[in-house]
BAFI-3210 file (N, C-alpha, C; in Angstrom, 3 decimals, decimal comma, padded with zeros to 6 digits):
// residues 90
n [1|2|3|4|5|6|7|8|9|10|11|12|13|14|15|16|17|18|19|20|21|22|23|24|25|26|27|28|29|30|31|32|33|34|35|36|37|38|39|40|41|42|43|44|45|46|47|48|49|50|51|52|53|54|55|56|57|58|59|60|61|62|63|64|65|66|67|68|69|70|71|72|73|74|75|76|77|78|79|80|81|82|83|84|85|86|87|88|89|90]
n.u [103,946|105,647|105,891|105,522|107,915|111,115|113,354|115,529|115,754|113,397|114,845|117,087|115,377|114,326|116,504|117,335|114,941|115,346|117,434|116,315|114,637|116,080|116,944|116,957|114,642|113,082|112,348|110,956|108,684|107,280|107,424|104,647|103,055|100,973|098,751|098,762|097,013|094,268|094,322|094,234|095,730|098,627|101,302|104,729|106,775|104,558|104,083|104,667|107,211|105,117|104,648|103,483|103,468|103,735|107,057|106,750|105,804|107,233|107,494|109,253|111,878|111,081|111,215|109,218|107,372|107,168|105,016|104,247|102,415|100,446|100,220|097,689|096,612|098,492|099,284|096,821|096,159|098,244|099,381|098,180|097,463|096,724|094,119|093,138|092,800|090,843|088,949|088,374|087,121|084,600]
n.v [118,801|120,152|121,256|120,900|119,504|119,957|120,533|119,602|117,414|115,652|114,629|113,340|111,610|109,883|109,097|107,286|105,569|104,812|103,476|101,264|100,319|098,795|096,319|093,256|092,850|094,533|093,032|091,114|091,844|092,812|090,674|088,857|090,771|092,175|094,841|097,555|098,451|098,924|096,153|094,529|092,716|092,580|093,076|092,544|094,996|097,150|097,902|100,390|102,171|103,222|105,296|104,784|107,210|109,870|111,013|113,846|114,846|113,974|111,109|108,518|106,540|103,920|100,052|099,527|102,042|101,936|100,495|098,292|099,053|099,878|102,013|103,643|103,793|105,311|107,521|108,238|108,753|110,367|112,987|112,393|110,501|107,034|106,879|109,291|109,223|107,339|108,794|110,796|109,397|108,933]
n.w [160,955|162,763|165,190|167,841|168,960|169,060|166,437|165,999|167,761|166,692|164,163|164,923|166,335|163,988|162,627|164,481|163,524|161,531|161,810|163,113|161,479|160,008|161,405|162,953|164,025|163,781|161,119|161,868|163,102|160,584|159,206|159,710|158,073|158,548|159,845|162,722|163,299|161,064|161,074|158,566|155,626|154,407|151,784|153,046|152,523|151,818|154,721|156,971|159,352|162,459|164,641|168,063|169,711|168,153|166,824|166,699|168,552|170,667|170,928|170,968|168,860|169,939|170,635|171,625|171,259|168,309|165,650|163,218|159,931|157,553|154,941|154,289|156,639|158,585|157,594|157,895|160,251|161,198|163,265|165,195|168,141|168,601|170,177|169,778|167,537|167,154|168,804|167,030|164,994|165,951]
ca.u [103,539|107,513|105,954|105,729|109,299|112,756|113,665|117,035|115,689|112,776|115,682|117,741|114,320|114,624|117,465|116,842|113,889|115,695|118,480|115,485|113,516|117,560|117,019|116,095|113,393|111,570|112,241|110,080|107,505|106,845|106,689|103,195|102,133|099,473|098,719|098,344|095,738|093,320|094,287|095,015|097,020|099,769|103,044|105,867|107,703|103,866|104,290|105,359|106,851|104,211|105,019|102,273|103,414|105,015|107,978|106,459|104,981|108,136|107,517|110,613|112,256|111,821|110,835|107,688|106,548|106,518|103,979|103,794|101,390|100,005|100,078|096,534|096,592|099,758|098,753|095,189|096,506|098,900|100,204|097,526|097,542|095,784|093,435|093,008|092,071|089,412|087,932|087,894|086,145|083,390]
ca.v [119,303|119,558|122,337|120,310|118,871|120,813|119,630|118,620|115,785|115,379|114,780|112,105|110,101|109,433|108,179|105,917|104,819|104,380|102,332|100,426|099,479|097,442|095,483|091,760|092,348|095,106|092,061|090,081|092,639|092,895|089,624|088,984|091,586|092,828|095,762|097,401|099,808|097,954|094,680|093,952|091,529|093,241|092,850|093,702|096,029|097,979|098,325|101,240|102,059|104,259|105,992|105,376|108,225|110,699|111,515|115,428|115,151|113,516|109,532|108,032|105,539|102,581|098,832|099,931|102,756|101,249|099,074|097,818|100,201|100,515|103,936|104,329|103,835|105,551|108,638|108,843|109,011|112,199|113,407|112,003|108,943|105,973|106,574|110,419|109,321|106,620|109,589|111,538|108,743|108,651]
ca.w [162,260|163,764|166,203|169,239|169,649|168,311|164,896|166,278|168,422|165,623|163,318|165,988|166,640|162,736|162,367|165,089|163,261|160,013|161,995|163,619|160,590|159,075|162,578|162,789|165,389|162,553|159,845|162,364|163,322|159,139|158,592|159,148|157,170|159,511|159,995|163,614|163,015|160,606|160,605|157,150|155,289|153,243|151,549|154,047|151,107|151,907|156,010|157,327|160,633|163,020|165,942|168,748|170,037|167,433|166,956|166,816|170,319|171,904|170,796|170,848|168,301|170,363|169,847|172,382|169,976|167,025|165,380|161,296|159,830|156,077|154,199|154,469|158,464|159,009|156,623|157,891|162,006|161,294|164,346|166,618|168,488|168,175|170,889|169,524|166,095|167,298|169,655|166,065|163,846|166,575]
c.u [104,736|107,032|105,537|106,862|110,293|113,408|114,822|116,738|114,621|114,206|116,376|116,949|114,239|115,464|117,590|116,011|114,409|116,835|117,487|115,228|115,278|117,720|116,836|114,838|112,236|111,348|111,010|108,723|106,640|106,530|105,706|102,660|101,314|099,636|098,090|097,352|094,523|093,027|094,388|096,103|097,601|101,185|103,903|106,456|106,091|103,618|105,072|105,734|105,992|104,557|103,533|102,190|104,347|105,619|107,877|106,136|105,251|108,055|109,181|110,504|112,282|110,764|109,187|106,855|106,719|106,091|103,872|102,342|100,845|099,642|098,969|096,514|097,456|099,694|097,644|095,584|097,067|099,971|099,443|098,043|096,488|093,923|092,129|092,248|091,086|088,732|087,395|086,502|084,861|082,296]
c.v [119,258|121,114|122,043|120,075|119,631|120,004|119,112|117,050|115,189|114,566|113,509|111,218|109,445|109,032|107,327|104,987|103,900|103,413|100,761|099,313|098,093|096,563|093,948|091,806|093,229|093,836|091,373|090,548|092,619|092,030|089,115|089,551|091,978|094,563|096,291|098,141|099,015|096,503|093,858|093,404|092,833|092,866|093,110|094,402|097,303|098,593|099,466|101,205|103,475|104,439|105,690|106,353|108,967|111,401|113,494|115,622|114,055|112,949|109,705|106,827|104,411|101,406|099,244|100,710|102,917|100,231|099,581|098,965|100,643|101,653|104,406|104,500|104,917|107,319|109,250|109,478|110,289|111,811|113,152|110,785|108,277|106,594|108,454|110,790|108,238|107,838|110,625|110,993|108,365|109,342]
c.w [163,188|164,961|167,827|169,989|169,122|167,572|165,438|166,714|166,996|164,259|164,099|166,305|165,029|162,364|162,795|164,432|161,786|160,744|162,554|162,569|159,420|160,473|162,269|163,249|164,667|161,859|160,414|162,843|161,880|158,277|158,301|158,373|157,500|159,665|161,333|163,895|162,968|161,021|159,739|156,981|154,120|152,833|152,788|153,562|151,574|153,411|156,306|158,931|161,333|163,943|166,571|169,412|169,434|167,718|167,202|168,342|171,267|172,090|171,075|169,903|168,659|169,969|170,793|172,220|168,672|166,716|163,816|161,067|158,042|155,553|155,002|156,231|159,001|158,480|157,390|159,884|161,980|162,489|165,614|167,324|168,450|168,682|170,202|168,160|166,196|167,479|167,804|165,127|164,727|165,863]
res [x|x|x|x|x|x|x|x|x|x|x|x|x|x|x|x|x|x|x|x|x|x|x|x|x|x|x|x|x|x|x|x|x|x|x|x|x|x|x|x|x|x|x|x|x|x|x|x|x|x|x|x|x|x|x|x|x|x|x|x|x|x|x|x|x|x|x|x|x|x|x|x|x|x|x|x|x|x|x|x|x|x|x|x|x|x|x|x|x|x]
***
């Protein structure tokens, strides 16, 4: 769904994210193993990072939109936001 934002910056908030997630302060976000969606316990090797506001619709890479996030959570959200994919599963 890259038809919100211009692949260039789409493309520059990712690399951010990929310099993010070799941080200390991801290592420590992943440690628990929680998940911020569900709430599940998981490996940290199975956390992903999630945009609460994606990178398609002009999130930014920062430590204030992203939160630990397991496939299934992270997969099932898309390109919505949190609040966008509760209002769905109503």
């Amino acid at each position: 769904m890259d038809g919100f934002v211009d692949k260039s910056q789409i493309k520059k908030e990712r690399e951010k994210a990929r310099a993010l997630k070799k941080s200390q302060w991801w290592k420590q976000q992943i440690g628990p193993g929680v998940c911020y969606h569900c709430g599940e316990k998981f490996p940290k090797e199975e956390l992903t990072m999630d945009h609460l506001l994606p990178i398609s619709r002009g999130g930014k890479s920062t430590k204030k939109n992203v939160v630990p996030s397991c496939h299934g959570c992270n997969a099932g959200k898309g390109h919505l936001t949190r609040a966008e994919r509760l209002l769905e599963e109503e």
